[in-house]
TORKOL-4160 file (C-alpha; in steps of 0.2 Angstrom, whole numbers, padded with zeros to 4 digits, m for minus):
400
<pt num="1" X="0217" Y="0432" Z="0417"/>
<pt num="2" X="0233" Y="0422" Z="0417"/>
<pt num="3" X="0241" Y="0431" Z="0398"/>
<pt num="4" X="0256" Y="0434" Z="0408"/>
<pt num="5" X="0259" Y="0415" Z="0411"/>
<pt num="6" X="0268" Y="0418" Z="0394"/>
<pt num="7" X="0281" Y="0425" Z="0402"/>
<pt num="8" X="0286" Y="0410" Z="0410"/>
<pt num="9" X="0299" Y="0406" Z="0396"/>
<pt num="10" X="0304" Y="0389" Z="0401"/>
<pt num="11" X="0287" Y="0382" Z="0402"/>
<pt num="12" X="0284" Y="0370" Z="0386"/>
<pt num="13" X="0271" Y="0380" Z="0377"/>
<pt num="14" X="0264" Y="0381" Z="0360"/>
<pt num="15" X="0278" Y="0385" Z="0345"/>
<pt num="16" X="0271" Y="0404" Z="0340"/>
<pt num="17" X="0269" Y="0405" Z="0319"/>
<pt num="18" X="0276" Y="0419" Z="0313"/>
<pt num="19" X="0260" Y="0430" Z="0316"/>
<pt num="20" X="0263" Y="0429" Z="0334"/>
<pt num="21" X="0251" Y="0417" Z="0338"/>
<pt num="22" X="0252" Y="0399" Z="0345"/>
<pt num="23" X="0251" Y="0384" Z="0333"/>
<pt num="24" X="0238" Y="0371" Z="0336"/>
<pt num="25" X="0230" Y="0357" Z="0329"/>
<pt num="26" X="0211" Y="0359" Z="0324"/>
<pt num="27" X="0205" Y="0345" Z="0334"/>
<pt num="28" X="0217" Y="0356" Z="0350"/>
<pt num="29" X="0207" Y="0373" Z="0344"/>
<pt num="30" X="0189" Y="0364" Z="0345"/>
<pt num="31" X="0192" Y="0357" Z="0364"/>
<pt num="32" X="0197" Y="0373" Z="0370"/>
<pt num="33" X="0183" Y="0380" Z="0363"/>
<pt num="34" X="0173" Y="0367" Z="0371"/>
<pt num="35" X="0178" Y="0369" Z="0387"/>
<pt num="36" X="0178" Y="0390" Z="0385"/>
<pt num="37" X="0159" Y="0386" Z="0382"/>
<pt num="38" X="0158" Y="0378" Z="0397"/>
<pt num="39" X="0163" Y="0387" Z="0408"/>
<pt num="40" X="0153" Y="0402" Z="0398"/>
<pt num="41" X="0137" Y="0391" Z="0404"/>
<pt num="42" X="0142" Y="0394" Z="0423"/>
<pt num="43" X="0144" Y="0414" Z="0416"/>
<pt num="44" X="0125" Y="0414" Z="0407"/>
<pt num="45" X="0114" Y="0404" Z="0419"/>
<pt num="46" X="0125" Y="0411" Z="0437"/>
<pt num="47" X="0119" Y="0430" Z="0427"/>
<pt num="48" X="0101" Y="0424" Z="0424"/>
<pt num="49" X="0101" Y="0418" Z="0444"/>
<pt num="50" X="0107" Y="0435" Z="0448"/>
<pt num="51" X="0094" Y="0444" Z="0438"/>
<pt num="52" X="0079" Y="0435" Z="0446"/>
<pt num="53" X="0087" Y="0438" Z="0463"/>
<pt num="54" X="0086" Y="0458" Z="0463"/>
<pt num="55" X="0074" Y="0454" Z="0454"/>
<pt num="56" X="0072" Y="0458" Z="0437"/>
<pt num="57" X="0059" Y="0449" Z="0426"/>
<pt num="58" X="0064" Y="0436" Z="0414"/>
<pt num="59" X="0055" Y="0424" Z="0403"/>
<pt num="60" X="0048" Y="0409" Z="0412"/>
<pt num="61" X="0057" Y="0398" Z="0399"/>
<pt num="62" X="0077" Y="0408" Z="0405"/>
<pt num="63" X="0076" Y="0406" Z="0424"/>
<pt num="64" X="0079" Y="0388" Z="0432"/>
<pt num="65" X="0077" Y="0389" Z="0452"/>
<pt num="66" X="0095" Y="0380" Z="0456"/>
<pt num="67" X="0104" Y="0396" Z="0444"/>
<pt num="68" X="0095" Y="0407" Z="0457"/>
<pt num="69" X="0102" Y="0396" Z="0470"/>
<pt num="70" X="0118" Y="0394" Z="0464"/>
<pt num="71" X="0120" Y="0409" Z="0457"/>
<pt num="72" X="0137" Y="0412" Z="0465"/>
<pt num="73" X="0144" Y="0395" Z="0463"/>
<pt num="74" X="0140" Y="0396" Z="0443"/>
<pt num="75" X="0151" Y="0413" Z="0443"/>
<pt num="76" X="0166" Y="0408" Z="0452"/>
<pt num="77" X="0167" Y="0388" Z="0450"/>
<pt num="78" X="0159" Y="0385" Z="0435"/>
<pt num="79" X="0166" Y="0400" Z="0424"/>
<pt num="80" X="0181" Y="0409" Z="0432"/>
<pt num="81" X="0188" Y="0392" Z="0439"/>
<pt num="82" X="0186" Y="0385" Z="0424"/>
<pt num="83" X="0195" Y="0398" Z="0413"/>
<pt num="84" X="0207" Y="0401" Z="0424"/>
<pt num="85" X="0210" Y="0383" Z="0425"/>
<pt num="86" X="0212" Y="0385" Z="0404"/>
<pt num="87" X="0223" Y="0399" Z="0404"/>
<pt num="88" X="0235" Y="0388" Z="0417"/>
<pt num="89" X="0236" Y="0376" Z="0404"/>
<pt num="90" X="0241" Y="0384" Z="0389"/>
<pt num="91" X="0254" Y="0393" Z="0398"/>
<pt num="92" X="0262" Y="0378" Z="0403"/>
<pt num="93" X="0260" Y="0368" Z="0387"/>
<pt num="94" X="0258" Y="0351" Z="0399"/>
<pt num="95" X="0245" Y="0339" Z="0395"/>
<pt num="96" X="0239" Y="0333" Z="0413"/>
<pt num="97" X="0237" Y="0350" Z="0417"/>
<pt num="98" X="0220" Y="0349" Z="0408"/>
<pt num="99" X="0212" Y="0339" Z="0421"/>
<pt num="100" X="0211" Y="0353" Z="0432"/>
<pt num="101" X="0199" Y="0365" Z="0418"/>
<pt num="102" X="0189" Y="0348" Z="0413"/>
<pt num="103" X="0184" Y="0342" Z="0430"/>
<pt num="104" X="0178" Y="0361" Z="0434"/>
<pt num="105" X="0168" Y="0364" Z="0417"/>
<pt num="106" X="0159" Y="0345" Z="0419"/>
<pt num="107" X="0156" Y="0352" Z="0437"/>
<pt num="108" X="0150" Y="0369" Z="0431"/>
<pt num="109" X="0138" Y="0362" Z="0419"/>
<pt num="110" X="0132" Y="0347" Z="0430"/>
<pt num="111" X="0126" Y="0362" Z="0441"/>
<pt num="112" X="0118" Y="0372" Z="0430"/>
<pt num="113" X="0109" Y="0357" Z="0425"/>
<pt num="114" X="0101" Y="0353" Z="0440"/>
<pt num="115" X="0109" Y="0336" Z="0442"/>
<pt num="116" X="0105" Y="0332" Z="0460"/>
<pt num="117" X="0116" Y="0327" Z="0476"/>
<pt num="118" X="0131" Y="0333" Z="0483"/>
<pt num="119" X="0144" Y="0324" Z="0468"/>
<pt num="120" X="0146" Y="0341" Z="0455"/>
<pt num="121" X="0152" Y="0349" Z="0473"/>
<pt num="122" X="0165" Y="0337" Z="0476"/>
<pt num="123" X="0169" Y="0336" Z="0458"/>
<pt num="124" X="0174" Y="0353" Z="0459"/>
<pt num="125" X="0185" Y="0349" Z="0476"/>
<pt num="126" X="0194" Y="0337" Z="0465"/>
<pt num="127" X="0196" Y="0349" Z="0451"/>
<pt num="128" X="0202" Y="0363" Z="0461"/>
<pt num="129" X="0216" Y="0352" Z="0471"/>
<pt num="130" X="0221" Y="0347" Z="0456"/>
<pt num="131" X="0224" Y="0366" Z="0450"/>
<pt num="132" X="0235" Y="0366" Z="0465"/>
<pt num="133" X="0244" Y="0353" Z="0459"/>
<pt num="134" X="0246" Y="0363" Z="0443"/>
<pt num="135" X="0250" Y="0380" Z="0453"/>
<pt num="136" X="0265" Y="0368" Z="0465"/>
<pt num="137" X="0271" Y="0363" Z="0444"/>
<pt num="138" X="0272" Y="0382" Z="0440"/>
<pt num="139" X="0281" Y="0385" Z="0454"/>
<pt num="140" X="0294" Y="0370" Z="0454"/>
<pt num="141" X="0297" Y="0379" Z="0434"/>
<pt num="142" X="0300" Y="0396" Z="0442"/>
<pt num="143" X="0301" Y="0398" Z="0458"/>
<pt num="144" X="0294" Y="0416" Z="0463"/>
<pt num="145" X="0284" Y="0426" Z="0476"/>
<pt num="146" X="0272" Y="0429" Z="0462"/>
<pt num="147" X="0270" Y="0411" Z="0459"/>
<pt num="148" X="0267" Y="0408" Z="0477"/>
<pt num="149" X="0254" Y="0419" Z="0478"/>
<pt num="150" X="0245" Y="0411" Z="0466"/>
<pt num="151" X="0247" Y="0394" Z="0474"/>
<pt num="152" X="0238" Y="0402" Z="0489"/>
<pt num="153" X="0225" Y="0407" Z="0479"/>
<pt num="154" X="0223" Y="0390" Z="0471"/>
<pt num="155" X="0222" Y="0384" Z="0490"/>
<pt num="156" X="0210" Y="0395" Z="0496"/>
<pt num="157" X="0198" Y="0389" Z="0481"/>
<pt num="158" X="0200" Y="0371" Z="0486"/>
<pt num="159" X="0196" Y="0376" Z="0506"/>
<pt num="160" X="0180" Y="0386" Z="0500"/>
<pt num="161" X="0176" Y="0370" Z="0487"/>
<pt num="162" X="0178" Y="0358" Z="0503"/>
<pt num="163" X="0169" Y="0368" Z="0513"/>
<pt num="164" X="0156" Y="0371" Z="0503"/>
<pt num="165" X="0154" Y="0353" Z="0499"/>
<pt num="166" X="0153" Y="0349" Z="0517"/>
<pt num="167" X="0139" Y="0358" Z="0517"/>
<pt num="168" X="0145" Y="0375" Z="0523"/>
<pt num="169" X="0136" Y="0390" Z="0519"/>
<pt num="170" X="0139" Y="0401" Z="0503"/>
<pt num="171" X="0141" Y="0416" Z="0513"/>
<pt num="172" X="0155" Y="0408" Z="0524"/>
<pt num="173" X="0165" Y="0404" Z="0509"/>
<pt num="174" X="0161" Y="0417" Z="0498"/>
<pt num="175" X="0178" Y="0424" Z="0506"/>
<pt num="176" X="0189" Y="0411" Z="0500"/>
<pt num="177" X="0181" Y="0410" Z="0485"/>
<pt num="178" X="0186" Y="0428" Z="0483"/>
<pt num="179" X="0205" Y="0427" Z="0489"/>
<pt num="180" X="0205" Y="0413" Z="0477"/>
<pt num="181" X="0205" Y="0427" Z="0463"/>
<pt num="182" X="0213" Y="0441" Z="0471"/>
<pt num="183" X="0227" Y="0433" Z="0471"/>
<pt num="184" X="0228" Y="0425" Z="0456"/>
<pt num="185" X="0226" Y="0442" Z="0449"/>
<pt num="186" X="0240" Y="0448" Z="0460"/>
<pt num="187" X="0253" Y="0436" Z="0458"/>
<pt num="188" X="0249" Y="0440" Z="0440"/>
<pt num="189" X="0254" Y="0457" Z="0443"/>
<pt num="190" X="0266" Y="0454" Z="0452"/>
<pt num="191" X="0275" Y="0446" Z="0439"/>
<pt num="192" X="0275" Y="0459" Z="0427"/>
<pt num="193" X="0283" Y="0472" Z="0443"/>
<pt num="194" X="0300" Y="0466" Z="0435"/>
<pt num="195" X="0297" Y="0476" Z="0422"/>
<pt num="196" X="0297" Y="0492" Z="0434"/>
<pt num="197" X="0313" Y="0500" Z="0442"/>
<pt num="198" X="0313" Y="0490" Z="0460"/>
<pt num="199" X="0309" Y="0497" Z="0477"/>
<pt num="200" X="0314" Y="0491" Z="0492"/>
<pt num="201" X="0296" Y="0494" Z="0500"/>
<pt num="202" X="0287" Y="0483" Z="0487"/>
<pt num="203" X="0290" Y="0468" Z="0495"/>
<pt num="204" X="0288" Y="0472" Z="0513"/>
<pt num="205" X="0271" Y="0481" Z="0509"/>
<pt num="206" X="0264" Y="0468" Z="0498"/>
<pt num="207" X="0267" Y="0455" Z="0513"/>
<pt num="208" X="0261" Y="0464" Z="0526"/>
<pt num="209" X="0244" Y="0466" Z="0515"/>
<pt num="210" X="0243" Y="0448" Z="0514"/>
<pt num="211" X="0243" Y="0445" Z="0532"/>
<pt num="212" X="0228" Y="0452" Z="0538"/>
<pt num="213" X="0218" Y="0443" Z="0521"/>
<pt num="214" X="0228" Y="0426" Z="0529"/>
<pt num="215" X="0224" Y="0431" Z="0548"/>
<pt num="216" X="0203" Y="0435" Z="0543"/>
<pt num="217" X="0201" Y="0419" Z="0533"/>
<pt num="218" X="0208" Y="0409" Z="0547"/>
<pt num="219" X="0194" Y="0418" Z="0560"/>
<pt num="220" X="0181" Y="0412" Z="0547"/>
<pt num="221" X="0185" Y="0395" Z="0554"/>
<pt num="222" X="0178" Y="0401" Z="0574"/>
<pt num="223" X="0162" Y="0400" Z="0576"/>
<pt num="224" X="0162" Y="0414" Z="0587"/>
<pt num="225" X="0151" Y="0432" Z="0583"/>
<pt num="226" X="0167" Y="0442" Z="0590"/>
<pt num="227" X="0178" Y="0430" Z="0580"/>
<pt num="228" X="0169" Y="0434" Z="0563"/>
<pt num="229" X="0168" Y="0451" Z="0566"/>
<pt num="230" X="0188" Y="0453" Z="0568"/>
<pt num="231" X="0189" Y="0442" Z="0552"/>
<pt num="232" X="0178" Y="0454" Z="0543"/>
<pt num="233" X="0190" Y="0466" Z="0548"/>
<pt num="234" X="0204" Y="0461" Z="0545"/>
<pt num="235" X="0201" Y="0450" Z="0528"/>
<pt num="236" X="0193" Y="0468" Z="0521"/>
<pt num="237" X="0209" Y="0479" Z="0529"/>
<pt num="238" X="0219" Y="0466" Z="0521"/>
<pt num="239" X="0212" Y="0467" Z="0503"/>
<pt num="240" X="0212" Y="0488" Z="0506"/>
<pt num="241" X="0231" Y="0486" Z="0507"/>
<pt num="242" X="0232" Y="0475" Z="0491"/>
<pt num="243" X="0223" Y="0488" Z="0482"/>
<pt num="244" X="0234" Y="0503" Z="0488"/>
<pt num="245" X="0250" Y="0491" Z="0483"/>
<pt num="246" X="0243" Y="0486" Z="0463"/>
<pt num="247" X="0239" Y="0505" Z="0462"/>
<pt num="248" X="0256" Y="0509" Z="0470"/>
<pt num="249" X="0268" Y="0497" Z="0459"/>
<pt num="250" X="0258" Y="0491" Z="0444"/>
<pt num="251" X="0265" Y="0494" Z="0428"/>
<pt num="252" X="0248" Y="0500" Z="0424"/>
<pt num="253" X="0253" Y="0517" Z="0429"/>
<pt num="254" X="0269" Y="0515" Z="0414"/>
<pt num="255" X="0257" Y="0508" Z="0401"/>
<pt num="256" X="0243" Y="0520" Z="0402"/>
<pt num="257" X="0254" Y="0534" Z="0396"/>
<pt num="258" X="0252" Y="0523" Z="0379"/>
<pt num="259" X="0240" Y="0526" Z="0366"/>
<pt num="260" X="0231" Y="0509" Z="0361"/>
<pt num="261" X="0228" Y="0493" Z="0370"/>
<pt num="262" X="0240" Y="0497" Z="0381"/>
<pt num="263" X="0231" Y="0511" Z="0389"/>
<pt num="264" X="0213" Y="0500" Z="0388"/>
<pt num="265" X="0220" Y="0487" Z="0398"/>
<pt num="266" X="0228" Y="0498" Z="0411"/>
<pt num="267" X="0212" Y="0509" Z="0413"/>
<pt num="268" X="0204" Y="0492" Z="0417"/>
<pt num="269" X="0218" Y="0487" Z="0429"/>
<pt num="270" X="0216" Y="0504" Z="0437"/>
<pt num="271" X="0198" Y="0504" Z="0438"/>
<pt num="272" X="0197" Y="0487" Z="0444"/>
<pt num="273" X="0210" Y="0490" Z="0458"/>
<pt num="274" X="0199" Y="0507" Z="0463"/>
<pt num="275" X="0182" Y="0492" Z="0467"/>
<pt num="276" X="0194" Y="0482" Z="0475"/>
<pt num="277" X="0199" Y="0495" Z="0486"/>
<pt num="278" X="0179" Y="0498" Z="0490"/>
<pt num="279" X="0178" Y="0482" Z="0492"/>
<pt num="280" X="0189" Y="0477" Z="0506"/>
<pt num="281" X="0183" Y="0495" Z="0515"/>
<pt num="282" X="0166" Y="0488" Z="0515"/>
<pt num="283" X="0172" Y="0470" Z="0520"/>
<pt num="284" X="0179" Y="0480" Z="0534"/>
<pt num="285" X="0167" Y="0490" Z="0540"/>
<pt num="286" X="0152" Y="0479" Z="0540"/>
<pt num="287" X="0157" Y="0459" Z="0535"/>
<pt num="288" X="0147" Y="0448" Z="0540"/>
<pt num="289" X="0133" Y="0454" Z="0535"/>
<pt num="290" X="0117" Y="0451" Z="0525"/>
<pt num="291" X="0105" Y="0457" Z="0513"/>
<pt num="292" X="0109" Y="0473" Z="0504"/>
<pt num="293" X="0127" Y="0476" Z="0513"/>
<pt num="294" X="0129" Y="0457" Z="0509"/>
<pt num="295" X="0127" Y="0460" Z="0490"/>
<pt num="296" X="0137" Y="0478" Z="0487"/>
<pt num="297" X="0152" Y="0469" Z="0497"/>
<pt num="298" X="0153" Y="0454" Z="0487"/>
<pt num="299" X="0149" Y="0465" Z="0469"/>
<pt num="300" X="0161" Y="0478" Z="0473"/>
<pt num="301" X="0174" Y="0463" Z="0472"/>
<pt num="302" X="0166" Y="0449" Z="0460"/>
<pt num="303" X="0161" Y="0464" Z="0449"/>
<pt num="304" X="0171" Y="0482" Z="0450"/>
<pt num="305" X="0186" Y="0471" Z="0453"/>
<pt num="306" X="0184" Y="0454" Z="0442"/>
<pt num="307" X="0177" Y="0459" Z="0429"/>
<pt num="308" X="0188" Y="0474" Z="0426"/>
<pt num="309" X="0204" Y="0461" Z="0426"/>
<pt num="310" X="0191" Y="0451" Z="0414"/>
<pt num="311" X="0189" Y="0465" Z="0400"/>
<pt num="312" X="0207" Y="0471" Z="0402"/>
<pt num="313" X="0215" Y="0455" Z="0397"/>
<pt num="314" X="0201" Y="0448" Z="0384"/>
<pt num="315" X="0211" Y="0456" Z="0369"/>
<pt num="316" X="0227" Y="0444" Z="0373"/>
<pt num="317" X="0218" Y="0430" Z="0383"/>
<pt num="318" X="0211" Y="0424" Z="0368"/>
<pt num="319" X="0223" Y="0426" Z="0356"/>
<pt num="320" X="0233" Y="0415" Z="0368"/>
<pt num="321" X="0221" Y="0403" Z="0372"/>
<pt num="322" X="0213" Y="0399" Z="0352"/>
<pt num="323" X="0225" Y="0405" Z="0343"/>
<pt num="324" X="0214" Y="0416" Z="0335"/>
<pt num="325" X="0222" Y="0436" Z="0333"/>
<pt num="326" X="0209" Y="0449" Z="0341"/>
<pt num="327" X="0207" Y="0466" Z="0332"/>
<pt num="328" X="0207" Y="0478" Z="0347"/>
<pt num="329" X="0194" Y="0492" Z="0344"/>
<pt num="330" X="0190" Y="0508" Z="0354"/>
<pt num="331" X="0173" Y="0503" Z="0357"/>
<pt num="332" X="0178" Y="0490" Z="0369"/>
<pt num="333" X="0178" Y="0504" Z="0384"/>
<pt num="334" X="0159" Y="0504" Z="0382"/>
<pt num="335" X="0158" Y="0488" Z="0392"/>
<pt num="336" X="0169" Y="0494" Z="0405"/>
<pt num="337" X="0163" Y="0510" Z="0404"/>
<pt num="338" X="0144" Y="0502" Z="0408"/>
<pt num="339" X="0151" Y="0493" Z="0420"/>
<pt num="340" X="0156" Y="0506" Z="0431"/>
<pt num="341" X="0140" Y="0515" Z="0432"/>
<pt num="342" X="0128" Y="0503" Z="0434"/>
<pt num="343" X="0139" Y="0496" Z="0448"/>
<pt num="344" X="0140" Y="0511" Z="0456"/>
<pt num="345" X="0121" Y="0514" Z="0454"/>
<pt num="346" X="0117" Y="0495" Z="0463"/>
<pt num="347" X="0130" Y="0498" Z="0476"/>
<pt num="348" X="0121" Y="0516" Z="0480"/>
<pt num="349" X="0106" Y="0505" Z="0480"/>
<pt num="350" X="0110" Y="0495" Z="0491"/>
<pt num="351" X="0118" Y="0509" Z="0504"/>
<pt num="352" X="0102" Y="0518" Z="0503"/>
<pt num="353" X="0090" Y="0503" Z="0503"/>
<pt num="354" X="0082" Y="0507" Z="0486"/>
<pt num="355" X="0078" Y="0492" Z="0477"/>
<pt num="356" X="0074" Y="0500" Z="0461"/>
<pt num="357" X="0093" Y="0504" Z="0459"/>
<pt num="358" X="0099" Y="0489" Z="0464"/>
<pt num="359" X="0088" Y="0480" Z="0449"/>
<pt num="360" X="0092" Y="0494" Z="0435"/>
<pt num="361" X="0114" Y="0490" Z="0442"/>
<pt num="362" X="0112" Y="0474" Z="0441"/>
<pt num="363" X="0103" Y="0472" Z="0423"/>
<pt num="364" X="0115" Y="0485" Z="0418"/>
<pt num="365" X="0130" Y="0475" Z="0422"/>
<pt num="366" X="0121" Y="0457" Z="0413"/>
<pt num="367" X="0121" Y="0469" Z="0397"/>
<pt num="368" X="0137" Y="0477" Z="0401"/>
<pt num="369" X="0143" Y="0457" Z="0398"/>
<pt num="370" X="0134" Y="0455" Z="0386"/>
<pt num="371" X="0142" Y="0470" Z="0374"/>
<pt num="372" X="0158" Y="0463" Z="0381"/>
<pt num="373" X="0155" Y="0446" Z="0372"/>
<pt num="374" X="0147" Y="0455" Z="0357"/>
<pt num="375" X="0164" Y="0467" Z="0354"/>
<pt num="376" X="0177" Y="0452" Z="0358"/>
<pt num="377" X="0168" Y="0440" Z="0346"/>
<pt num="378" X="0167" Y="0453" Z="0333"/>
<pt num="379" X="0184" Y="0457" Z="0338"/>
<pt num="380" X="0191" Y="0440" Z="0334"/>
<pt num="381" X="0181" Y="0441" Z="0318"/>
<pt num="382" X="0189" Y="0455" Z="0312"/>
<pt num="383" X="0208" Y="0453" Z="0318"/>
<pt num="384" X="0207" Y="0433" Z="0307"/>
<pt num="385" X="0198" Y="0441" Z="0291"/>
<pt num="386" X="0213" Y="0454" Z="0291"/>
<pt num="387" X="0226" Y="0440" Z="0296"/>
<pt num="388" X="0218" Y="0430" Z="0280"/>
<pt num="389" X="0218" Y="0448" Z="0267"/>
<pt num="390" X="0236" Y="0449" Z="0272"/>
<pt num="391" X="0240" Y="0429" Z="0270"/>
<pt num="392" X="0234" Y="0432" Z="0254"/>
<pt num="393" X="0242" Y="0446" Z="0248"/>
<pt num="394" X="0260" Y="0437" Z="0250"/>
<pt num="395" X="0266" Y="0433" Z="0235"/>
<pt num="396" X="0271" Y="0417" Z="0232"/>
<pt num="397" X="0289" Y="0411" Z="0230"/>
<pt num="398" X="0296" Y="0407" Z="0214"/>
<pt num="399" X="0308" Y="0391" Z="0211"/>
<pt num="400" X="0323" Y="0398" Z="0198"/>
């Protein structure tokens, strides 16, 4: 999720070959794809959790009872952190930035195997204050309201992670764990607003959406009913006003006018900011909660919202991150497209108490990911057979 980190010019990243993409060592190539699968692991077992939860039936030999457990740790530490931590990385071309990614993908998979105590917890405290330490770097190369907002979100992961290590309940810090990527994601896109013609109300609006997200993790920290309540409140008014600004000043409304992978990604930016939306007005009208209004607040943002952002920016993340081209293809709405629905269909689920749905949405959305991996993989295979034809095809040069 951070493609536009190429923007930051100054930053020492890799020297781009002449087809555009970054050049790298094999030895570089094969560590990034390590850790990629790493964090993946934290994606496949943190699914499998999720499906036995609702639950949907799965072989006796694909279920492990700490992936049920730690279902949402494996999503948002083990994989997002971790690719987010990668993404970091490349756009700043710094090698002690990589700590940040390592630490979180041995804490990921630490996890998902089970390894006992309370040490893969703090592991991943130490990985994500070291993320801030990358996001304060960022900052000190271009300093930036965008870059600030990210910084905060790197903070709010390394609350929820000590937290969370301290033996708080996942439910509690669920909502740092989610500010950490909203505003990731929106310092982002924030970034790329330069690229619109500038309004004086952008600015304003944007920080007066932030306070209320600010204002309702702080209440998290009363251990008061009333105090919990207003936090609800306020974190999901908050990230209702975020929504309405992305949709408001995003250049997604320019780029989806354009044919191609411009108007993909910007139909998943759109979509996305549409579940964020749904998000924070269910945060705000019943947070805290449990059970079924427990799970459609917490998809309707870890899903409709993430995972939107996820397919939107596959087709350049990769590109960036492996150096590998990625052929974009029209099929690649199918995932998003799956997405939608069968969130939609476990969110009605959960509204109307029909377990049934909820199973059918969530199984929907595991195969969703699933065609999503298929495509890009494919995807990548395509784009480098067609970059070898045409590598071939030059003819060589002659010496007179």
């Amino acid at each position: 999720m951070t493609s536009e980190m190429s923007a930051l010019s100054t930053t020492r990243s890799a020297p781009a070959s002449v087809t555009g993409l970054p050049v790298m060592r094999s030895w570089e190539r094969i560590g990034r794809v390590l850790l990629l699968m790493a964090g993946i692991s934290g994606l496949v077992t943190g699914i499998l959790g999720g499906l036995t939860r609702l639950p949907v039936l799965l072989p006796g030999g694909m279920m492990r009872a700490n992936w049920v457990e730690l279902h949402g740790p494996l999503m948002v530490c083990g994989f997002l952190g971790t690719l987010i931590g990668i993404e970091r990385s490349v756009g700043l071309g710094i090698r002690w930035t990589w700590g940040a990614p390592l630490l979180g993908a041995v804490a990921g998979v630490s996890l998902a195997a089970g390894i006992g105590g309370s040490w893969p917890q703090w592991l991943l405290v130490v990985a994500s204050a070291w993320f801030v330490l990358v996001s304060w770097k960022v900052d000190s190369i271009q300093p930036g309201l965008s870059n600030v907002v990210m910084a905060l979100g790197a903070v709010a992961w390394m609350v929820g992670n000590i937290r969370w290590a301290a033996g708080g309940a996942v439910p509690a810090i669920a909502p740092w764990w989610m500010a950490f990527l909203v505003l990731t994601i929106l310092g982002e896109r924030i970034q790329l607003t330069r690229y619109r013609k500038p309004s004086r109300w952008a600015r304003p609006m944007l920080l007066a959406a932030l306070a209320p997200v600010g204002a309702g993790l702080a209440c998290g920290f009363i251990d008061h009913a009333d105090a919990r309540r207003a936090g609800g409140l306020m974190f999901g008014a908050g990230l209702v006003g975020l929504a309405g600004w992305l949709m408001s000043f995003d250049i997604a409304r320019v780029t989806i006018k354009h044919p191609g992978l411009p108007r993909f990604m910007a139909v998943c930016l759109l979509g996305g900011y549409g579940w964020l939306f749904a998000g924070g007005a269910l945060f705000a009208w019943n947070w805290p909660c449990q059970g079924y209004h427990y799970d459609m607040c917490l998809h309707a943002v870890f899903v409709g919202f993430v995972f939107s952002m996820i397919f939107g920016h596959a087709p350049v993340i990769f590109p960036a991150v492996l150096g590998l081209p990625v052929r974009f293809t029209p099929w690649s709405y199918l995932p998003v497209g799956l997405t939608h629905v069968f969130l939609l269909t476990r969110i009605v689920g959960d509204l109307l108490s029909i377990p049934s749905a909820r199973a059918w949405g969530g199984a929907g959305n595991a195969v969703a990911v699933i065609v999503f991996m298929a495509i890009t993989v494919s995807a990548v295979i395509r784009g480098t057979m067609n970059l070898t034809t045409i590598g071939r095809a030059k003819p060589r040069s002659t010496q007179p």
